[in-house]
C-alpha positions in Angstrom: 0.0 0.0 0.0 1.2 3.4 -1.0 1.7 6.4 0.9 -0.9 8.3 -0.2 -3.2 4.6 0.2 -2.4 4.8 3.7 -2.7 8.3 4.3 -6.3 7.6 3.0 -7.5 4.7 4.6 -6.8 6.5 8.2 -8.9 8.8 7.5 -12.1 5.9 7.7 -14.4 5.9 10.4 -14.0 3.4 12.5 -16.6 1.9 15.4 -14.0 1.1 17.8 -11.8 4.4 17.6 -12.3 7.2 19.9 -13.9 10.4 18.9 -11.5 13.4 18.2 -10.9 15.8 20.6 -12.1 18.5 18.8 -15.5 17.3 18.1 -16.6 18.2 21.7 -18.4 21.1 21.5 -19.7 21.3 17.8 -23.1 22.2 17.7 -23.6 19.1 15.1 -22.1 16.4 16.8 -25.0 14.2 17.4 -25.7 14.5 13.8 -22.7 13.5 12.7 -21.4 11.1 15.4 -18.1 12.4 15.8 -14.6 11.3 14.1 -13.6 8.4 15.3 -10.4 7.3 13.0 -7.4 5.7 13.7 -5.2 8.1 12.0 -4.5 11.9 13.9 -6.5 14.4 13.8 -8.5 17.5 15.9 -11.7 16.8 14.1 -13.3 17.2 9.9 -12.4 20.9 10.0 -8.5 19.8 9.3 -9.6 18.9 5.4 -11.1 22.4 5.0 -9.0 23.9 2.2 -8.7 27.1 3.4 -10.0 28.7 0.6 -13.4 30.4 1.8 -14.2 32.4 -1.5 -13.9 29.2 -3.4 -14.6 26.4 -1.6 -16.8 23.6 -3.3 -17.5 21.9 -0.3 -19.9 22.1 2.5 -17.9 23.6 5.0 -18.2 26.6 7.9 -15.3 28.7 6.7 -16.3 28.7 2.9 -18.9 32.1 2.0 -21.6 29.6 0.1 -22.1 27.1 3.5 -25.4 29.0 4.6 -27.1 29.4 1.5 -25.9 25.1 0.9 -27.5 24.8 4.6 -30.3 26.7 3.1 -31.1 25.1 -0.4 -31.6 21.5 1.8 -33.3 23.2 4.6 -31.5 21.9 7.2 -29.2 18.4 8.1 -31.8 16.4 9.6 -33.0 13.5 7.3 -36.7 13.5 8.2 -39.0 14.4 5.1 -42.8 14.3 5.2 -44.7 10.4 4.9 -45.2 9.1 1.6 -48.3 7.0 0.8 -46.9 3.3 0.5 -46.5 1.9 -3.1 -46.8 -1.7 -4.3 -43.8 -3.8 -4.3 -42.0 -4.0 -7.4 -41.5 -7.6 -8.4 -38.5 -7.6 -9.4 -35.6 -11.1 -10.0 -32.4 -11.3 -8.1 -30.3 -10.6 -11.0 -30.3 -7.9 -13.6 -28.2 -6.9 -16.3 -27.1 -3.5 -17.0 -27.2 -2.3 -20.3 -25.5 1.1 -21.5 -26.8 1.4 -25.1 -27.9 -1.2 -27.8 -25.5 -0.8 -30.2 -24.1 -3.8 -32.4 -27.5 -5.8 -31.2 -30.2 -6.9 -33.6 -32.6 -8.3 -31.3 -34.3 -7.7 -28.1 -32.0 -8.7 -25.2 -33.2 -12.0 -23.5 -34.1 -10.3 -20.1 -37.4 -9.7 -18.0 -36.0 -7.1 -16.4 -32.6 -4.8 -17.4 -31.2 -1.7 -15.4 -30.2 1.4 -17.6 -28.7 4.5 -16.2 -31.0 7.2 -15.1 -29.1 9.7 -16.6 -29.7 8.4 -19.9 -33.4 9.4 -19.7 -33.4 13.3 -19.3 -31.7 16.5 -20.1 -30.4 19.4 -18.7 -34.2 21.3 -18.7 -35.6 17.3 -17.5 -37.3 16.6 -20.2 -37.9 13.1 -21.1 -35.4 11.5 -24.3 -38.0 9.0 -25.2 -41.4 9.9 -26.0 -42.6 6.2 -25.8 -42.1 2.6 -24.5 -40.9 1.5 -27.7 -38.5 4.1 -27.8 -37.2 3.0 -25.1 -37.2 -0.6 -26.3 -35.8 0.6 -29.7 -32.8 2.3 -28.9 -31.5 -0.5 -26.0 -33.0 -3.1 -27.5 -35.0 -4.7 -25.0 -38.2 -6.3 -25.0 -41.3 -3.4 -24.3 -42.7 -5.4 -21.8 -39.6 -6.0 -19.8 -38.9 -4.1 -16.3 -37.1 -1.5 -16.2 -34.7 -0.2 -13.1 -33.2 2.9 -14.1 -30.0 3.0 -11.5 -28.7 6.1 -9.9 -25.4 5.6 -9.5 -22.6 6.9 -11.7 -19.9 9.3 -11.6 -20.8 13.1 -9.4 -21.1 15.0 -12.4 -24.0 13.3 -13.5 -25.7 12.7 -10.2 -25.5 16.6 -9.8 -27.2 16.7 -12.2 -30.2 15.4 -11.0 -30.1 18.0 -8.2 -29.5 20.9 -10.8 -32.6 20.1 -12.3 -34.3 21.7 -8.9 -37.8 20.4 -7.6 -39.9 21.4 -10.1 -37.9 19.5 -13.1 -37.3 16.6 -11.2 -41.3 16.3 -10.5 -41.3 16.8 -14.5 -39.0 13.9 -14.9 -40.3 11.2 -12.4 -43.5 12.1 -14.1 -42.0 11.1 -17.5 -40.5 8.1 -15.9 -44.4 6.7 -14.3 -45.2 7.6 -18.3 -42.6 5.1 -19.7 -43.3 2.6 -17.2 -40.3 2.6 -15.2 -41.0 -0.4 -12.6 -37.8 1.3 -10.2 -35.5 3.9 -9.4 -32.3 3.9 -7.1 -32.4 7.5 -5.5 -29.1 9.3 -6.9 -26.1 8.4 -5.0 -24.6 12.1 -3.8 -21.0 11.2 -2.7 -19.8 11.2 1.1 -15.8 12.5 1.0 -13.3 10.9 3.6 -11.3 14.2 3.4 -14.0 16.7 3.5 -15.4 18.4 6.5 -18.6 16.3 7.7 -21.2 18.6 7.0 -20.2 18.0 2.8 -21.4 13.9 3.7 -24.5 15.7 6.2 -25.7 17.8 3.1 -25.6 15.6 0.5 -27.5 12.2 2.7 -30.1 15.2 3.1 -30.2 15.7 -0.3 -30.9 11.5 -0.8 -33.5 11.8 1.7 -35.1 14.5 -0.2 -34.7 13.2 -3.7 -36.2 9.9 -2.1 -39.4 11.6 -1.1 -39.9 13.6 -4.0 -39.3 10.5 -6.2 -42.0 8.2 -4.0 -44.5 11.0 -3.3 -45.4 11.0 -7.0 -46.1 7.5 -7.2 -42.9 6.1 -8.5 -41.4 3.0 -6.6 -37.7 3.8 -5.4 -35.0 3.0 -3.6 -33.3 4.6 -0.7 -29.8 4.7 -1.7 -28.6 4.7 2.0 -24.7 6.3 1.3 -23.0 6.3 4.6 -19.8 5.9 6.0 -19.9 5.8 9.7 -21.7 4.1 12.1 -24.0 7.2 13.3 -24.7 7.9 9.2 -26.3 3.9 9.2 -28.0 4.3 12.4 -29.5 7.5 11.3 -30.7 5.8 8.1 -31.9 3.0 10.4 -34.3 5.7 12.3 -35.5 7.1 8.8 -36.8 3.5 7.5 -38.1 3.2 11.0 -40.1 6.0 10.8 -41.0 5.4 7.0 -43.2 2.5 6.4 -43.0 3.4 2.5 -39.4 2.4 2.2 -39.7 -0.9 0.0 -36.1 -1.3 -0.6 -32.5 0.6 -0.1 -29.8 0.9 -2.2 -26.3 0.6 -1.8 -22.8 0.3 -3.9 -19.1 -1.4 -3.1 -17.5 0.1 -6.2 -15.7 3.1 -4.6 -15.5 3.5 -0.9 -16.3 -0.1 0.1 -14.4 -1.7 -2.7 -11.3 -2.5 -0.5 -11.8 -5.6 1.4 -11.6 -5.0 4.9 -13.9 -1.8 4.4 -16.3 -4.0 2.3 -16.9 -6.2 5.1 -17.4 -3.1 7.9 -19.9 -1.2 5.4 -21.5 -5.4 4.8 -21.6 -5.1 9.0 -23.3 -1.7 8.7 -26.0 -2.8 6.5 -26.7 -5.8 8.6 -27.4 -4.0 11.7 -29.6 -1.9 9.7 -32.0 -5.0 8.6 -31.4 -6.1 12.0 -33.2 -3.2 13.6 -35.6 -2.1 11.0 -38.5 -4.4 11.9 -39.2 -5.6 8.2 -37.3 -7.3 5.7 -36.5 -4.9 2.6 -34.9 -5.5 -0.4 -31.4 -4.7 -1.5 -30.3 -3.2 -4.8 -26.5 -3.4 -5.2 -23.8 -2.0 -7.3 -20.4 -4.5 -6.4 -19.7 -6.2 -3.1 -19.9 -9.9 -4.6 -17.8 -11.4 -1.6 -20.9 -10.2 0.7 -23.6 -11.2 -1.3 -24.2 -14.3 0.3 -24.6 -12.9 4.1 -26.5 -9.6 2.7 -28.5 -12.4 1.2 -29.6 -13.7 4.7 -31.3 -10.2 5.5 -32.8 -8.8 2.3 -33.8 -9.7 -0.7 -30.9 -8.9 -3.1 -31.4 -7.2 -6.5 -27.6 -7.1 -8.2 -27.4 -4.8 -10.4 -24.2 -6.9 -13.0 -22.9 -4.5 -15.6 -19.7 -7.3 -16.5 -22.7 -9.0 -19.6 -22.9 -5.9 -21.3 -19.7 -4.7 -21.0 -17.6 -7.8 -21.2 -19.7 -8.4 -24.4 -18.3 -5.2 -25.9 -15.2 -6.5 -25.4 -16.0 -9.9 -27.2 -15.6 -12.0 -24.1 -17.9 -14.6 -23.0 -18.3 -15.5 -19.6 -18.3 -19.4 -18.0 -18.0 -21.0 -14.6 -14.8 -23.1 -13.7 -14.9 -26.0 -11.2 -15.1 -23.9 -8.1 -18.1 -21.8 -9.6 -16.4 -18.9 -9.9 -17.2 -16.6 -13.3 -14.9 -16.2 -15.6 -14.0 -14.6 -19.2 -12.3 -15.8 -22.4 -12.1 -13.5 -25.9 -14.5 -15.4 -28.4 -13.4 -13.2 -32.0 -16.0 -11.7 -34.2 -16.5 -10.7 -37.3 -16.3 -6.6 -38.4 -20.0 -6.6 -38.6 -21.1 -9.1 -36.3 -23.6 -8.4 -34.3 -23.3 -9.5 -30.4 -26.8 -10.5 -29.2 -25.4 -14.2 -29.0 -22.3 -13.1 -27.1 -24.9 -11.2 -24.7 -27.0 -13.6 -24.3 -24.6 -16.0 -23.3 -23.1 -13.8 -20.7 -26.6 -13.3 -19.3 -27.2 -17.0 -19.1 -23.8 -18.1 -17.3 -24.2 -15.0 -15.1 -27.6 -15.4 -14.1 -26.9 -19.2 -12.9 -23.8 -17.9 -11.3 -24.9 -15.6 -9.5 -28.2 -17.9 -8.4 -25.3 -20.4 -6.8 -24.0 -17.2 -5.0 -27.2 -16.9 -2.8 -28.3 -19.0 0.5 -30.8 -21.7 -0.1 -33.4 -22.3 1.9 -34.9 -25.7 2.8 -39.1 -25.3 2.5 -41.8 -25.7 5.5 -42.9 -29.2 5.0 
């Protein structure tokens, strides 16, 4: 591990660590919890950059940090109740599709995920002006289930939040038009080396999204973005108190990629479904190795993007002797088209990933 690697990773939260010294006394420490790392440090305002006049973050020394309090009207997460919505049905595993091109054919899948971001622009109006629009440019089947997924890189997830409150009502409307059978709330980004009230402003900004999403009529899920234990148990008081939540949200692919993290944020989510009082379903982006014990509290949606993409780079997946996936090239032609290729890496992922969660033995 580098220096810089290290330097990182002490900045964590971590359950058993004491809280910094110089979080005693801030008027939004049971908010935030406290900092409780490994690594030195008086408390968050040591990442402030020190640049007040042009500070991007969420933070008491920059000029912008009242009107950012202001525009989410306040930290706390609590947002009006939503009437409940019926439960979408949805499989355990669903492909993720980017775009249909070099396919000829509908993609063999009752349900596909496609980015959200794909389905409005800048003034959130609507791309598609019908199902088979839809169906036509990603070449899927018009009565197949669509789960348009929230997560992606910040610039486009700001992008949802540019659009204010009256064009994202315009664009969840747009989505109940199409059809859309789920959405994964937007996953604003929670910074390690950022002062906390950056990670307080934007699980506000989830919340609110989330209730503006469901309170129109269109089925959701709570991406639940923490990363310490007091951001978790706060969510855990939010589902409490909100009967509508159906399902959460989460993604491995950035901060809980790393192993050891993976399995405290897998820990986290756990004591979540542990205390909620209801089993709720899970959509996830990454964390294969915790699958299986996510599995044992909620039912998992996995969201695989390795068809489509491994597809695009003419590989086609198969399971060895110890059921683990894996890829080999398989050439093609200049013109060929890759539905074949695609639908083989949807078959051999699908049963893969069905040997990946716990069985249960039926009541007699």
């Amino acid at each position: 591990m580098s220096r810089q690697e290290r330097a990182f990773t002490s900045y964590w939260s971590r359950p058993d660590a004491a809280m910094s010294l110089g979080c005693v006394g801030c008027p939004d420490q049971a908010t935030c919890g406290g900092q409780t790392v490994i690594g030195s440090g008086f408390n968050c305002l040591d990442h402030c950059c020190g640049k007040p006049d042009a500070c991007p973050a969420v933070c008491p020394h920059a000029l912008t940090f009242a009107d950012r309090i202001r525009e989410v009207r306040g930290l706390a997460l609590e947002t009006p109740l939503a009437a409940p919505l019926t439960r979408p049905d949805l499989p355990p595993h669903i492909p993720m599709l980017f775009h249909g091109s070099a396919l000829a054919a509908p993609v063999p899948a009752s349900a596909v995920a496609i980015p959200l971001y794909r389905f409005f622009n800048r003034y959130a109006d609507c791309r598609f002006g019908t199902r088979e629009s839809v169906a036509q440019t990603f070449k899927i089947d018009p009565a197949a289930d669509i789960l348009l997924s929230g997560v992606a890189q910040d610039k486009e997830v700001e992008g949802w939040w540019r659009l204010e409150r009256r064009g994202r009502l315009k664009a969840v409307a747009n989505f109940r038009r199409l059809g859309v059978s789920m959405i994964t709330v937007p996953n604003f980004s929670l910074m390690v080396d950022r002062p906390r009230w950056d990670d307080l402003h934007a699980m506000r900004r989830i919340a609110i999204c989330y209730h503006e999403i469901v309170s129109e009529g269109q089925p959701a899920a709570l991406h639940v973005n923490g990363r310490t234990e007091c951001d978790f148990a706060r969510w855990t008081d939010y589902i409490v108190a909100h009967p509508e939540v159906t399902h959460i949200a989460y993604e491995f692919t950035t901060c809980g990629k790393t192993p050891n993290r993976m399995m405290q944020h897998a820990a986290w989510l756990i004591e979540l479904a542990q205390n909620v009082g209801r089993r709720l379903g899970l959509v996830l982006r990454g964390g294969l190795p915790v699958v299986r014990s996510l599995a044992d509290h909620y039912d998992i949606i996995f969201i695989d993007t390795s068809p489509f993409e491994k597809a695009q780079h003419r590989e086609v997946g198969w399971v060895d002797n110890e059921g683990q996936r894996r890829w080999m090239k398989r050439m093609t032609t200049a013109d060929e088209k890759l539905d074949a290729l695609l639908a083989d890496n949807i078959r051999v992922s699908r049963y893969w990933f069905d040997t990946l969660l716990p069985k249960f033995k039926l009541a007699a």
